[in-house]
N, C-alpha and C positions, 0 to 999 in steps of 0.2 A: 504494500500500500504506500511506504513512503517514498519507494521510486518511484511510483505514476504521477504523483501530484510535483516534482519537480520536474517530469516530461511534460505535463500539462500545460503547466506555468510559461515554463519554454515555451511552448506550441502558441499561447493564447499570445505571450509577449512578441513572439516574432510576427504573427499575423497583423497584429496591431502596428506594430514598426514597419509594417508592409503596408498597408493597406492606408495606413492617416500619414506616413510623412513619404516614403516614395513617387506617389502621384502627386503629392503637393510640391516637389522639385521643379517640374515643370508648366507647376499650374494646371493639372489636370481636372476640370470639371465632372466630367463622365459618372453616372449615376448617386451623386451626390443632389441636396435637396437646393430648390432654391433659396432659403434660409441658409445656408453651409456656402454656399456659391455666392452670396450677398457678402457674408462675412467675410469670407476670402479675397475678394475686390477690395475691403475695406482696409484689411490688414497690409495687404500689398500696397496699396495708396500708402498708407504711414507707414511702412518698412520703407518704402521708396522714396520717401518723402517728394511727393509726387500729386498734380491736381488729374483726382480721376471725378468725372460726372458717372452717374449711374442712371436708366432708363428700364425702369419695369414693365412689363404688360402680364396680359394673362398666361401665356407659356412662354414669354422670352424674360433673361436677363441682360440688358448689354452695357459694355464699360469701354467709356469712350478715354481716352490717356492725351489729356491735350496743355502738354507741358513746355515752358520752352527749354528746360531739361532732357528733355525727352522726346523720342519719335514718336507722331504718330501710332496710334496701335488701337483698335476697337476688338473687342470680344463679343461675341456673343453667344446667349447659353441658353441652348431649346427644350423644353419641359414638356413631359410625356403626363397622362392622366396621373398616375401614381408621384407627381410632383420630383422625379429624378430629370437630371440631364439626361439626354441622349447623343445628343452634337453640340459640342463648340467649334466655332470658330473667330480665326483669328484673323487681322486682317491690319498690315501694318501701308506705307509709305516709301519703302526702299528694299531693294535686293539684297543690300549685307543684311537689316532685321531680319526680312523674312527668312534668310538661311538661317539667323542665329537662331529664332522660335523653331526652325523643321529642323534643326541639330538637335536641340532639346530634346525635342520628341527621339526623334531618331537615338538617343544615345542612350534611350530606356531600355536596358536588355533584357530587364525581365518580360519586355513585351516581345523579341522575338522579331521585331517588323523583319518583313521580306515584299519586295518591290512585283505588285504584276502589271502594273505599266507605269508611261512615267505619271501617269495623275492618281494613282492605286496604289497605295500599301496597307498590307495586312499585318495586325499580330497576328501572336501563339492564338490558338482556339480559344484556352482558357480565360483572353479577353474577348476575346468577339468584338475586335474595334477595328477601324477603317478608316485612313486616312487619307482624304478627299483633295487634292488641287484641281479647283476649277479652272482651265485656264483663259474663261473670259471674266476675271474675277482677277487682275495684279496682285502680287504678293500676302496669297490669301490659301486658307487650308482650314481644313472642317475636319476632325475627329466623329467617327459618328459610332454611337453605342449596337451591335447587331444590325450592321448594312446590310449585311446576307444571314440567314438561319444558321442556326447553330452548326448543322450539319454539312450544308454550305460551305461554311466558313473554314471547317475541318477539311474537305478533301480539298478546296482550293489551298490552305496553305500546306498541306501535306504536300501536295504536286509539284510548288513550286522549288527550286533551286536555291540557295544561300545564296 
């Protein structure tokens, strides 16, 4: 009995250290509430010491960053019934931001991303996320929560190549 409950401990501690500060590295909205996704903007504004406006509706959150410290950059965060994100995106003013934000992403490894065209990347299955470059959209890219079914989502990144 008293080896389970430090296996446990462990298990709950690391999930947590995965799950609330890893996606928050690069600002990942993705099935969080819009409450959770409001404070997050808010925090990043005073971390950044930075003028952000915020604009509510009934499924979007968007955070406009119009500083003269800072580039351009607008988010915006789309809300399914169940009050979670599903898509954010992002949407900056220049070509080095917009690498720096798809670096970010891109240097998440616990997601796995692997490329199926140039406007398509997928993670590991176990996210089911899909990242979007539109390209009548400049310097702009969508995250989106299960773009394709579960299943889907599995044999397409199975197939494809590292």
């Amino acid at each position: 009995m008293k080896l389970r409950k430090p296996a446990c401990l462990y298990v709950v501690v690391l999930l947590a250290g995965f799950f609330f500060v890893m996606p928050a590295s690069a600002q990942m909205y993705l099935l969080r509430s819009k409450k959770a996704v409001t404070r997050m903007f808010h925090q990043y504004g005073e971390k950044s010491k930075i003028n952000i406006a915020e604009n509510k509706a009934d499924n979007t959150v968007h955070l406009q960053v119009r500083d003269s410290s800072f580039r351009k950059l607008d988010v915006t965060c789309y809300f399914n019934a169940k009050n979670k994100c599903y898509k954010q995106t992002k949407t900056t003013d220049c070509a080095e931001c917009f690498d720096k934000y798809f670096s970010e992403v891109m240097k998440m490894k616990s997601y796995g991303w692997k490329k199926v065209s140039d406007h398509l990347y997928i993670s590991k299955p176990f996210w089911a996320t899909a990242l979007l470059i539109d390209p009548a959209v400049p310097f702009s890219f969508s995250l989106v929560q299960e773009h394709f079914s579960r299943s889907e989502h599995k044999q397409l990144y199975e197939g494809l190549k590292q």
